[in-house]
C-alpha positions in Angstrom: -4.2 4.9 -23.0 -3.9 8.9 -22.6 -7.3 11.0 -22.0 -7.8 13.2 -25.1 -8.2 16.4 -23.6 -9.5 20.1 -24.4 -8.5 23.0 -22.5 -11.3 26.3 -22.7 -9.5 29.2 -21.0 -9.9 32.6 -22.8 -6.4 34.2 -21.3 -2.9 33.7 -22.7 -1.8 33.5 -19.1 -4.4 30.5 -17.9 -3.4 28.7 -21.2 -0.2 29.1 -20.4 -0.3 27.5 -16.8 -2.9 24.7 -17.4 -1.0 23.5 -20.5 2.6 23.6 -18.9 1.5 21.5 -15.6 -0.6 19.2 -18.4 3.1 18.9 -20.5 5.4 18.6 -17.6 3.7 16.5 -15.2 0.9 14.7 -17.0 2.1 13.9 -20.4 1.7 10.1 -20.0 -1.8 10.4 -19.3 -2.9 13.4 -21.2 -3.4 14.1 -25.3 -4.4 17.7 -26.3 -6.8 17.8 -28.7 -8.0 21.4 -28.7 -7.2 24.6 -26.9 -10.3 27.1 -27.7 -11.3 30.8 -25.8 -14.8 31.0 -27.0 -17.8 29.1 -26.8 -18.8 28.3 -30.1 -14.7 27.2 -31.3 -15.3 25.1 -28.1 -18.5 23.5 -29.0 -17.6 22.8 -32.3 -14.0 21.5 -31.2 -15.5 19.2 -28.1 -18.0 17.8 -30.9 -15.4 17.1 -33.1 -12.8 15.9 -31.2 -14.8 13.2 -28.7 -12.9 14.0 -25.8 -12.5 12.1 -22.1 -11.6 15.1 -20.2 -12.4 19.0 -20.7 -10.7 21.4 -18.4 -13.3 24.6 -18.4 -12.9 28.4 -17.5 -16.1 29.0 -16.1 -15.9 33.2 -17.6 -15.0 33.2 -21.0 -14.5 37.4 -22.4 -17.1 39.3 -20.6 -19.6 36.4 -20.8 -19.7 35.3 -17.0 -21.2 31.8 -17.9 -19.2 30.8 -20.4 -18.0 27.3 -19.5 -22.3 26.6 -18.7 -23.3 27.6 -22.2 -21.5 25.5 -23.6 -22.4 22.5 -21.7 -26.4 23.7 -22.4 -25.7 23.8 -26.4 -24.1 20.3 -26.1 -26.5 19.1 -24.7 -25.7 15.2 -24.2 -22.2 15.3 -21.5 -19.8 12.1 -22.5 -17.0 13.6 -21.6 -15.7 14.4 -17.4 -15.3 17.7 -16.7 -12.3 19.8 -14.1 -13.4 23.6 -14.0 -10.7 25.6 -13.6 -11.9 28.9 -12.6 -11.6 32.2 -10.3 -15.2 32.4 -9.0 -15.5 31.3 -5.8 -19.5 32.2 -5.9 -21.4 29.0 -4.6 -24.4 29.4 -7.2 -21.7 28.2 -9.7 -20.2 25.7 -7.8 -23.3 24.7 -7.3 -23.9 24.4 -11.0 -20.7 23.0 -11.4 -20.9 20.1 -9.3 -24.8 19.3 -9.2 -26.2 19.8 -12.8 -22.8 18.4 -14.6 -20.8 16.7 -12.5 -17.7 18.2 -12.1 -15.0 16.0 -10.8 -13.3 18.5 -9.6 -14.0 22.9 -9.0 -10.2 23.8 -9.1 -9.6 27.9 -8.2 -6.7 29.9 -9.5 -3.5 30.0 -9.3 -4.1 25.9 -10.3 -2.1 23.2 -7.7 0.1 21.3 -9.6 -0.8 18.8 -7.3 -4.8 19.4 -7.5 -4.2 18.8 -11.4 -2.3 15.6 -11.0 -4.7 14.3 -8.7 -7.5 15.1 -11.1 -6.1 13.7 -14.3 -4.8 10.3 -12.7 -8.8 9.6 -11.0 -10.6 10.5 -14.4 -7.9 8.2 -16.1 -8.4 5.3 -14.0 -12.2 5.9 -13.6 -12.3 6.2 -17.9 -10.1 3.2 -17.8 -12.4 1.2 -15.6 -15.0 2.0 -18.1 -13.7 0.7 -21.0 -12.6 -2.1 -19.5 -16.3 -2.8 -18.4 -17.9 -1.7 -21.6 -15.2 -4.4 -23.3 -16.3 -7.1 -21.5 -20.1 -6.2 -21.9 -18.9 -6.8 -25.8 -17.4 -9.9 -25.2 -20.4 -11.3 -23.0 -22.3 -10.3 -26.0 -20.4 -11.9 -28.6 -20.2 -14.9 -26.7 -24.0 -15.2 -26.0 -24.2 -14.8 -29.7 -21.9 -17.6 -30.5 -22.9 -20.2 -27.6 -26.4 -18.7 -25.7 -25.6 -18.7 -22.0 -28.6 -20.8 -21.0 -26.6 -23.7 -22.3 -26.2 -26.1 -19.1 -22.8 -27.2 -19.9 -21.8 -23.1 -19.9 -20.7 -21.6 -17.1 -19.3 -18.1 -16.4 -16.8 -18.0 -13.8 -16.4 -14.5 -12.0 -12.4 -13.8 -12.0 -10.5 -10.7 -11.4 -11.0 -8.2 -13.7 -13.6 -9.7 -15.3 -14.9 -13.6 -16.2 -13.7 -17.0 -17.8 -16.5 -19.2 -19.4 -15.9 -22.9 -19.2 -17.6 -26.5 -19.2 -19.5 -27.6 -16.4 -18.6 -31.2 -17.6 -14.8 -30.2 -17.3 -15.1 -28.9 -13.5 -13.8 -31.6 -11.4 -14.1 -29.7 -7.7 -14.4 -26.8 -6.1 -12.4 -25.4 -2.7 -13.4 -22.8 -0.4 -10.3 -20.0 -0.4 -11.4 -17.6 2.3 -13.8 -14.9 -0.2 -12.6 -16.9 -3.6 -13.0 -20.1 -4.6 -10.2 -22.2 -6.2 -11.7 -24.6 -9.1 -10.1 -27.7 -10.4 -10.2 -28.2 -14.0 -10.5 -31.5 -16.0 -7.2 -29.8 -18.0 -5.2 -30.0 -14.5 -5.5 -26.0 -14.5 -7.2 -23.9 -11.2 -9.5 -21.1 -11.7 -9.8 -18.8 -8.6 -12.9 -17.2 -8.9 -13.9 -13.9 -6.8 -17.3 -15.7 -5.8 -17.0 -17.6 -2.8 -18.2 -21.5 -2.4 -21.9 -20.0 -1.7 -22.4 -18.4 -4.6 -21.9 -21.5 -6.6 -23.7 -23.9 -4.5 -27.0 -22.3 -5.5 -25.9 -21.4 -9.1 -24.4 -25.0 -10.2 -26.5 -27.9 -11.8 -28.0 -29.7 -8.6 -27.6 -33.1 -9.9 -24.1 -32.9 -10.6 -22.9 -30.6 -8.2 -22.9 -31.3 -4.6 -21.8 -29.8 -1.3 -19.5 -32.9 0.5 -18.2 -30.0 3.3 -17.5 -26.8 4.3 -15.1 -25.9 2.3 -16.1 -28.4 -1.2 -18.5 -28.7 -3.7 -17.9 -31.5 -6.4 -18.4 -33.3 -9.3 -20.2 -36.8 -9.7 -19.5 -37.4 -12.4 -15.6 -37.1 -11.6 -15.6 -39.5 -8.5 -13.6 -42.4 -8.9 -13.2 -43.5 -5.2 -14.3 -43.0 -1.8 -13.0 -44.4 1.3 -14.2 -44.6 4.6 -10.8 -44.2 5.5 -9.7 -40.7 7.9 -13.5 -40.1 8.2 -14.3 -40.5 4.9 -12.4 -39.2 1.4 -13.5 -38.7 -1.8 -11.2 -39.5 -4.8 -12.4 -37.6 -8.0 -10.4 -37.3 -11.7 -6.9 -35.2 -11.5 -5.9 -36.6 -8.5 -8.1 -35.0 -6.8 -9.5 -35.5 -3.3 -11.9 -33.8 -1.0 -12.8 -35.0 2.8 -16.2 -35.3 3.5 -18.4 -34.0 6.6 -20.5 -36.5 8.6 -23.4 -34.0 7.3 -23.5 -34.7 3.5 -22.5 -38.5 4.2 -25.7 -40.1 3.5 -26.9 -37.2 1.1 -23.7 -38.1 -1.5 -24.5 -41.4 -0.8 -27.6 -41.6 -2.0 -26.7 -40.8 -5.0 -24.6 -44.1 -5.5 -27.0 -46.0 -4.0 -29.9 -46.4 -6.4 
């Protein structure tokens, strides 16, 4: 994904600069979209365009605050911001970095390195975003399709986002230092980025139950338990978890009514 990308700088010179470090050392990551020198051309061309990222001259001509008009007439900011400018007068970095948000208040002559910086954190940090706002869709849909109080649904926290399975097909769960591996019914694992807490007090009590420090399982996978090496439980999958002299008579009890 490259950041679509408008450049507002009134010289010939500026242009010049910002759009040769943009071509020559950010051209994966960056699309122009518009190169303007006034404000209205830029309001209309931001407006039209939708971009991510708008690099802004703060004086455009003889008007001195430029780059904040046109931030005032659009109104509504959806779009991160890199001033690129010669003041160095704190009312406008002050502007710049309190009222809009600037990621970044670079002077002139521009830092190659400054600019690669810049355009690599707004690419990750618009990335991020997406990614999020994808996965808010996909909850949606799938709330839509299957509602999530369903109690055979549960959503499984997992890198980079989350996997939705049966609570009938979750045979065990093992502690794994901040994560927690889960056993499938399928024979696959899930490692989820909760650790064996969290879904202690978020699975189905009746079914789920602690046996140690480091299990929670299934009843209704058990197929075995031996007293055997201070007690083992045998559950579907070949499967096993050791249990704790704590939870003894509390698993038990359930196989004793």
């Amino acid at each position: 994904m490259k950041l679509k990308t408008v450049v507002v700088e009134d010289e010939i010179l500026g242009q010049d600069v910002i759009l040769s470090i943009l071509k020559n050392y950010c051209d994966q990551d960056i699309e122009i979209v518009g190169v303007t020198t006034t404000v209205e051309d830029s309001v209309n061309v931001i407006r039209n365009t939708r971009p991510h990222l708008v690099f802004l001259d703060i004086r455009l001509g003889t008007n001195d605050q430029g780059a904040f008009d046109i931030l005032k007439t659009l109104g509504s900011i959806n779009f991160k911001i890199v001033f690129t400018t010669s003041s160095i007068e704190s009312s406008n970095i002050l502007v710049a970095v309190n009222k809009y948000g600037a990621k970044k208040y670079l002077l002139k002559p521009l830092e190659i390195d400054e600019v690669i910086d810049v355009v690599a954190s707004i690419k990750n940090e618009v990335f991020s975003q997406s990614v999020n706002d994808e996965l808010i869709q996909l909850k949606e849909m799938i709330q839509t399709i299957r509602p999530v109080d369903s109690p055979n649904l549960i959503q499984l926290p997992v890198r980079n986002g989350f996997q939705c399975i049966n609570s009938e097909d979750l045979i065990m769960l093992r502690s794994n230092s901040n994560s927690t591996i889960l056993f499938l019914a399928s024979g696959e694992t899930v490692t989820s980025t909760k650790n064996l807490h969290h879904f202690e007090t978020t699975l189905p009590a009746h079914r789920f139950i602690r046996v140690s420090k480091s299990h929670i399982i299934n009843l209704d996978h058990v197929t075995r338990y031996t007293i055997e090496d201070g007690g083992t439980i045998f559950l579907s999958q070949n499967c096993s978890a050791a249990i704790s002299a704590k939870y003894r008579t509390y698993f038990m009890s359930f196989f004793n009514k």
